[in-house]
C-alpha positions in Angstrom: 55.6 65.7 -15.9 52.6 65.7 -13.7 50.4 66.4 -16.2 51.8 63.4 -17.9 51.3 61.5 -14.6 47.8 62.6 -14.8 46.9 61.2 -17.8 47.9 58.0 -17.2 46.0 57.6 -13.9 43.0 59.0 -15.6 43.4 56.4 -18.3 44.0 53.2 -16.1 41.4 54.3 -14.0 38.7 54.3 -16.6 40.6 50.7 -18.0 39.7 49.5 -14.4 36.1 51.0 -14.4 35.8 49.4 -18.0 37.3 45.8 -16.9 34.7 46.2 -13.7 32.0 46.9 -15.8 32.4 43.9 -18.0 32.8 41.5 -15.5 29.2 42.4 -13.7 28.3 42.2 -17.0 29.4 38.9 -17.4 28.3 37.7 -13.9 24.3 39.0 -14.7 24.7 36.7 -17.9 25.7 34.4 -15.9 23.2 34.7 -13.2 20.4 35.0 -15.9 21.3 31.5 -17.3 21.6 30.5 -14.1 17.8 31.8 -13.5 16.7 29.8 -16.3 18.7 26.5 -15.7 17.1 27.1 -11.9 13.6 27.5 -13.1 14.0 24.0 -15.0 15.3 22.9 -11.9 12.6 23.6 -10.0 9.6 22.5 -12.6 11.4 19.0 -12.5 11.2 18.7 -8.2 7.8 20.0 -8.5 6.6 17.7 -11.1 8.4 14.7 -9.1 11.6 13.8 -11.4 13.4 15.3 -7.8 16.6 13.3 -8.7 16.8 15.0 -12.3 16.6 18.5 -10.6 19.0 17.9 -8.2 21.5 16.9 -11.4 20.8 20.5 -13.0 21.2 22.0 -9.1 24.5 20.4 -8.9 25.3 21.6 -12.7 25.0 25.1 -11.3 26.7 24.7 -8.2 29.9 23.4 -9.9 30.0 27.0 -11.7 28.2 29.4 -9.1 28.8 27.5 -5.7 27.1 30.6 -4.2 24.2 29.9 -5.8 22.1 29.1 -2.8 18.9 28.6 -3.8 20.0 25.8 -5.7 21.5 24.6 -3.0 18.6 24.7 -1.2 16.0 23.1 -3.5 18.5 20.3 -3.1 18.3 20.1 0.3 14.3 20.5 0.3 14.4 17.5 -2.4 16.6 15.3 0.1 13.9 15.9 2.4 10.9 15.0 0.4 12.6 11.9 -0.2 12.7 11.4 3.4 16.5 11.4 3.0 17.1 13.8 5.8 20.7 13.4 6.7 21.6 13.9 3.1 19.2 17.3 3.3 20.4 18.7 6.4 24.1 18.5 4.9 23.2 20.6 2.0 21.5 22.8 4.3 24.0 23.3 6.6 26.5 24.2 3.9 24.3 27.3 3.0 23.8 28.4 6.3 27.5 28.3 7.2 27.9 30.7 4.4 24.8 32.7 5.2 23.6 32.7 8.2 20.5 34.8 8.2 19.1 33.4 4.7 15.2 33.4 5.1 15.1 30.5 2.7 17.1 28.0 4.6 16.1 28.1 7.9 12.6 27.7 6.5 13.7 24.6 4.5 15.5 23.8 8.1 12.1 24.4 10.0 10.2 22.3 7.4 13.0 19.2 7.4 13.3 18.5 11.3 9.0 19.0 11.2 9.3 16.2 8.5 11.7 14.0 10.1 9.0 13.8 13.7 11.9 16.1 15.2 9.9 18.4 16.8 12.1 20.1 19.0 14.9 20.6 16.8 11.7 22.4 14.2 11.0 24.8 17.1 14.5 25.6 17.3 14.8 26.8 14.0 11.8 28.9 14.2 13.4 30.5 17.2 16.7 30.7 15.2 14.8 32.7 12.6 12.9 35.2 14.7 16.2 36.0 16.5 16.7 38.2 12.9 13.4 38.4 11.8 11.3 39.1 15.0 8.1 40.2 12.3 8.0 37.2 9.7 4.8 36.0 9.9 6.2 33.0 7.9 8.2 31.7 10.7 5.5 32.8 13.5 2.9 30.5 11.7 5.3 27.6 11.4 6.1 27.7 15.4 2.2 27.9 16.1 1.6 24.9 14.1 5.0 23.3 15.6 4.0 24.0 19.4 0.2 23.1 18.5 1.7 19.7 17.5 3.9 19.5 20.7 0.7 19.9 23.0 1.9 23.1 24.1 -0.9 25.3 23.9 -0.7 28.0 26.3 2.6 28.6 24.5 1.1 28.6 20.9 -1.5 31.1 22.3 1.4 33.4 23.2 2.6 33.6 19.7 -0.9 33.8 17.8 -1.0 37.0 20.1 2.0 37.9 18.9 1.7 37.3 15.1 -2.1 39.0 15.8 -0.2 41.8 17.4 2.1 42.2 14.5 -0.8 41.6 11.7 -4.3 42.1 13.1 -5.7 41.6 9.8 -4.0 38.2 9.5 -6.0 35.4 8.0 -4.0 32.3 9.1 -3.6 33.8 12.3 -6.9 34.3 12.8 -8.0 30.7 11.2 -5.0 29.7 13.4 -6.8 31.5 16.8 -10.2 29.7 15.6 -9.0 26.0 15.6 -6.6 26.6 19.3 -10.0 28.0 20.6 -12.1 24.9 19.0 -9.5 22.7 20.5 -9.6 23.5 23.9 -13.0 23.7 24.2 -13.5 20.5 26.7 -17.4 20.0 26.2 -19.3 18.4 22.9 -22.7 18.0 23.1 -24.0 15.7 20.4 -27.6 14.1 19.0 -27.6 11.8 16.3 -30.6 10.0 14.5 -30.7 7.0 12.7 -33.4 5.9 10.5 -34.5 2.8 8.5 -37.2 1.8 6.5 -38.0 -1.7 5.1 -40.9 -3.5 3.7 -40.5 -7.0 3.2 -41.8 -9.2 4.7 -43.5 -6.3 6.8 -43.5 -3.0 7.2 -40.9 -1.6 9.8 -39.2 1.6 10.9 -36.6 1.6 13.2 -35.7 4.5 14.7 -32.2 5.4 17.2 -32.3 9.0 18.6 -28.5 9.3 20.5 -28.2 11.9 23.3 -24.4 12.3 24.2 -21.9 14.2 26.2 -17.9 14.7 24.8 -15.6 15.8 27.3 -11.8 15.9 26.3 -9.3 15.2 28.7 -5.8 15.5 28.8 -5.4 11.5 28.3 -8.1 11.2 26.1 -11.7 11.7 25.0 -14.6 10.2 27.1 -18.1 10.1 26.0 -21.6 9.5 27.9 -24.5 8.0 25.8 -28.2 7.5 26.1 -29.4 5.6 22.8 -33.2 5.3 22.7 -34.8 2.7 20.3 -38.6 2.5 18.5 -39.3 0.0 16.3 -42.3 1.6 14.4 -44.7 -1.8 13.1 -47.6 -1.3 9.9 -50.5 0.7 11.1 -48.6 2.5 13.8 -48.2 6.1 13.8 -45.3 7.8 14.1 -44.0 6.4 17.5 -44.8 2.7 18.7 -45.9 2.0 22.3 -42.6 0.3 22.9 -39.9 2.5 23.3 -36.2 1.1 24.6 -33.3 2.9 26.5 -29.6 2.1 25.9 -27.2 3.3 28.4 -23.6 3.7 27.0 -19.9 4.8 27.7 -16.9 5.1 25.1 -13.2 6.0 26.1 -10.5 7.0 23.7 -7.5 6.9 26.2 -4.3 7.8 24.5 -1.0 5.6 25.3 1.0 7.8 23.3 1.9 10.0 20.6 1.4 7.1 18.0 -1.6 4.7 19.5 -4.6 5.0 21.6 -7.4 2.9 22.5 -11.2 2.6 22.0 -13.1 1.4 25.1 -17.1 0.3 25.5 -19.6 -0.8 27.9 -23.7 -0.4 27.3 -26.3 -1.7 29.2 -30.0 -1.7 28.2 -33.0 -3.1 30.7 -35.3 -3.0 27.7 -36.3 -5.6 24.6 -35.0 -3.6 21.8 -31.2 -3.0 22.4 -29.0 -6.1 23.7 -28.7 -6.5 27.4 -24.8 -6.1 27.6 -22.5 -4.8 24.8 -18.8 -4.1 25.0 -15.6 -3.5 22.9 -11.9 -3.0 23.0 -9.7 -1.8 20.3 -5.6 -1.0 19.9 -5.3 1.6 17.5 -1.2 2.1 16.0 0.2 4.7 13.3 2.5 3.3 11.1 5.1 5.1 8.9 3.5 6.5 5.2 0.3 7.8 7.1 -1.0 4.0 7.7 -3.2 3.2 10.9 -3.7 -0.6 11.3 -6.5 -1.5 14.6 -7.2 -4.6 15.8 -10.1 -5.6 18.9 -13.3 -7.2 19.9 -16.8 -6.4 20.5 -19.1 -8.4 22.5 -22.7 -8.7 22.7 -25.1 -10.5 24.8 -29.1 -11.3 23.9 -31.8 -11.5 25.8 -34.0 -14.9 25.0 -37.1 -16.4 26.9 -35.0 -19.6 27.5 -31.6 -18.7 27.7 -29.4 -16.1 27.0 -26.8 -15.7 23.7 -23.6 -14.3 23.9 -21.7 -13.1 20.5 -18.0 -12.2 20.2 -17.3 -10.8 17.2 -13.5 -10.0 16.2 -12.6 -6.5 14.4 -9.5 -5.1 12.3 -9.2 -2.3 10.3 -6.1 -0.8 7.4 -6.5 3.3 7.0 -4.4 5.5 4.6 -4.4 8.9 4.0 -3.1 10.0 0.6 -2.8 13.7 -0.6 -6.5 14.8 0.6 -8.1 11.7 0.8 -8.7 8.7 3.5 -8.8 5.1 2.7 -9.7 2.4 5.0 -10.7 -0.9 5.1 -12.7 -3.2 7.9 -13.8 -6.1 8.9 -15.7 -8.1 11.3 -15.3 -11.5 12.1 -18.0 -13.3 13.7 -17.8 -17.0 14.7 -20.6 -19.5 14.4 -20.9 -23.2 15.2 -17.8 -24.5 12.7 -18.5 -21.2 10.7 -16.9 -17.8 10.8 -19.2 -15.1 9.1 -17.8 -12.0 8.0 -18.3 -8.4 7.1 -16.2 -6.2 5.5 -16.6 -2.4 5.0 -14.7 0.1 2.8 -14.5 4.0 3.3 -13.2 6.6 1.5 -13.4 10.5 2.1 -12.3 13.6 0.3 -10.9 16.2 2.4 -12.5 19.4 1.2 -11.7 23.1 2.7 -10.2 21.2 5.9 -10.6 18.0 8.5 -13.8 18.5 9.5 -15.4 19.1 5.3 -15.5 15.9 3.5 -17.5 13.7 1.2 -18.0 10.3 1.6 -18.6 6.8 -0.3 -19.2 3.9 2.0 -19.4 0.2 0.5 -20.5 -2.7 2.9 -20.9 -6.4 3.1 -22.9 -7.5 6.4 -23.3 -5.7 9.6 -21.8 -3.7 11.8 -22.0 -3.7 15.7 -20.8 -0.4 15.7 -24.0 1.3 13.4 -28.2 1.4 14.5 -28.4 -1.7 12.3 -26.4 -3.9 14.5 -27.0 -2.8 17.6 -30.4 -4.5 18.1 -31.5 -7.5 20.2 -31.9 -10.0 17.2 -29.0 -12.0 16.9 -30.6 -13.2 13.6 -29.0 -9.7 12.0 -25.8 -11.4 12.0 -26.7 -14.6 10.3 -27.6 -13.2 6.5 -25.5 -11.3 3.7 -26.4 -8.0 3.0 -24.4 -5.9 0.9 -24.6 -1.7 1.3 -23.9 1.7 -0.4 -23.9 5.2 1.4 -23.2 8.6 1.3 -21.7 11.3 3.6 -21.7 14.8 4.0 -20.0 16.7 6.4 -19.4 20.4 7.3 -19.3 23.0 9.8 -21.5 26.1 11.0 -21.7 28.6 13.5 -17.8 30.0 13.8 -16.6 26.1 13.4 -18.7 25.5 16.7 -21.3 22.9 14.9 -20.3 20.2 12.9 -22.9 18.3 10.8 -23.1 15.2 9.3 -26.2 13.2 6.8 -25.8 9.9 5.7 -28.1 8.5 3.3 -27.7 4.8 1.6 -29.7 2.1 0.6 -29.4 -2.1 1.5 -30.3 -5.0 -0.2 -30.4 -7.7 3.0 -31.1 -11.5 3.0 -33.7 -11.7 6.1 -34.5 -15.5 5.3 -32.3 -17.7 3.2 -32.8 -17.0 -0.6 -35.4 -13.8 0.4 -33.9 -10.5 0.0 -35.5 -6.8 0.8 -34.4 -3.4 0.0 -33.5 -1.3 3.4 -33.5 2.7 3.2 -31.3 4.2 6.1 -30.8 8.2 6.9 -28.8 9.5 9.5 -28.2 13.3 11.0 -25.6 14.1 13.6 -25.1 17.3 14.7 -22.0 18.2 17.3 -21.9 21.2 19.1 -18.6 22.5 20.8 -19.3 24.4 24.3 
């Protein structure tokens, strides 16, 4: 009899162990085909067709509702789409069910970062380190986070502590670089400007700018001394008259989405104007838009009387993927006439912020370049149409920052009489 009773547990327990074998058999078929529709999944929300993706996430889901990562590529797509409620709902189901997943509380992080809710990002980051105190991922994403908050001393504290945890770290070391560039409060800066024209006489007209960049806690504030030759046929390389500009620029921040540009110059000599200021509202808009709109004002000297021009500005920037679009324009009125400029800019972001090329097309002048800051209202009276490049990069641990211009001008100086103008400009910025 016991042997009897035995035999029969030895034979339903090896049924059992044969029934439990083919169902995790079953369930890794499963979860292979699962794999595969996932992979599909995640090739469409790459590639853009994010609604499509979510259908095949959902498809899963409705077999596997454990399936989180579908779950969460969902939830990341929601977000993408700037449809954050609907994101954070997918989210949330996933965390309720697994509270510790690495996945979704970096989807979380990346989400409220998205939405502009900063705080509620930092949280997250926090959330995560309480059970993964070492993951660099979610150290780098609070830097970046507090960085953004203006909390510095803060985000200094935790690149120590991701440094501590990988000295060898590159983004926490790139990370280190840029809060150290950042807080250094003192630019200094020296920029020349050169053109050369012909017709209808030789001329070379040189701007050497000397300036000082502090950064303050409201804003950037900048001290100027612009000196001016205007080199004549048969003259050597400097001309006997030589002009001083005196100048001033503020970039006072109102908050976190506009600021202003502020200007006052003064010059007591020929070449420059005698009085030059500006004024300028700068607003983000939503979709990474910046829309300005302000004034500049210039006053002439003259042996009889003196000439005051107000010239009206506005300008449309977008940045798209690693490029910057914007578009300008100056509006300058005369007698029953309005004469404009317009300028058009676009630059390619290259290894970061401060690398980029540059194509510049003009129409006109500008108040704001060499050209158009001279005392000769007659610049602002002709069409003249403009093509430059730019360069820019940094040297020195990030500390220098260059930048050459080059283009070339085809300007009306009397009605109907055209000349070709060659302009170069170097501008080097050094961080104290």
């Amino acid at each position: 009899m016991i042997k009897l009773l035995s035999l029969s547990f030895v034979i339903s327990f090896a049924l059992l162990c044969s029934m439990n074998l083919n169902a995790q058999e079953i369930d890794t078929l499963k979860a292979k085909g699962f794999s595969a529709e996932f992979k599909k999944a995640q090739g469409l929300a790459f590639n853009g067709n994010r609604e499509e993706a979510r259908k095949f996430c959902y498809r899963i889901l409705k077999d596997q509702p454990n399936f989180h990562d579908a779950r969460i590529l969902i939830g990341r797509t929601f977000a993408w789409d700037k449809r954050y409620d609907e994101g954070r709902k997918e989210l949330q189901v996933v965390l309720d069910k697994d509270y510790d997943n690495k996945d979704v509380i970096s989807a979380f992080i990346d989400l409220e970062k998205w939405s502009g809710d900063l705080s509620k990002a930092l949280f997250y980051c926090e959330y995560g380190q309480s059970f993964y105190p070492r993951e660099e991922d979610f150290l780098i994403k609070k830097i970046k986070i507090q960085q953004e908050m203006g909390l510095d001393a803060k985000s200094l504290q935790t690149i120590n502590e991701l440094l501590e945890i990988n000295p060898g770290s590159a983004e926490g070391i790139k990370l280190f670089k840029a809060y150290k560039s950042a807080t250094r409060k003192y630019s200094l800066i020296i920029q020349h400007d050169f053109e050369h024209f012909e017709e209808p006489y030789v001329r070379r007209w040189h701007v050497s700018s000397f300036q000082v960049l502090r950064r303050n806690s409201w804003g950037s504030l900048i001290g100027k001394v612009n000196v001016g030759d205007l080199v004549k046929e048969g003259e050597s390389l400097w001309s006997k008259e030589i002009s001083k500009q005196f100048e001033v620029d503020a970039y006072p921040r109102i908050s976190a989405s506009n600021y202003m540009y502020l200007n006052y110059g003064y010059s007591p000599d020929n070449l420059f104007p005698e009085h030059r200021a500006g004024a300028e509202f700068y607003q983000k808009l939503p979709a990474k838009f910046e829309a300005s709109a302000g004034l500049r004002f210039l006053r002439f000297k003259g042996s009889l009387s003196h000439k005051n021009v107000y010239i009206y500005t506005g300008s449309l920037g977008k940045y798209y993927r690693n490029y910057w679009f914007s578009l300008r324009g100056y509006f300058t009125p005369k007698n029953s006439d309005v004469s404009r400029s317009l300028f058009f800019i676009t630059r390619r972001y290259l290894r970061d912020a401060k690398q980029y090329i540059g194509l510049e097309l003009g129409t006109g002048i500008s108040p704001d370049e060499a050209r158009g800051n001279v005392s000769n209202f007659d610049t602002y009276k002709y069409d003249s149409w403009k093509i430059r490049l730019a360069y820019q990069d940094q040297l020195i641990d990030k500390r220098l920052t260059y930048l050459l211009r080059t283009g070339y001008e085809r300007e009306e100086y009397l009605v109907n009489e055209k000349r070709r103008i060659f302009t170069v400009s170097l501008k080097l910025s050094y961080q104290l």
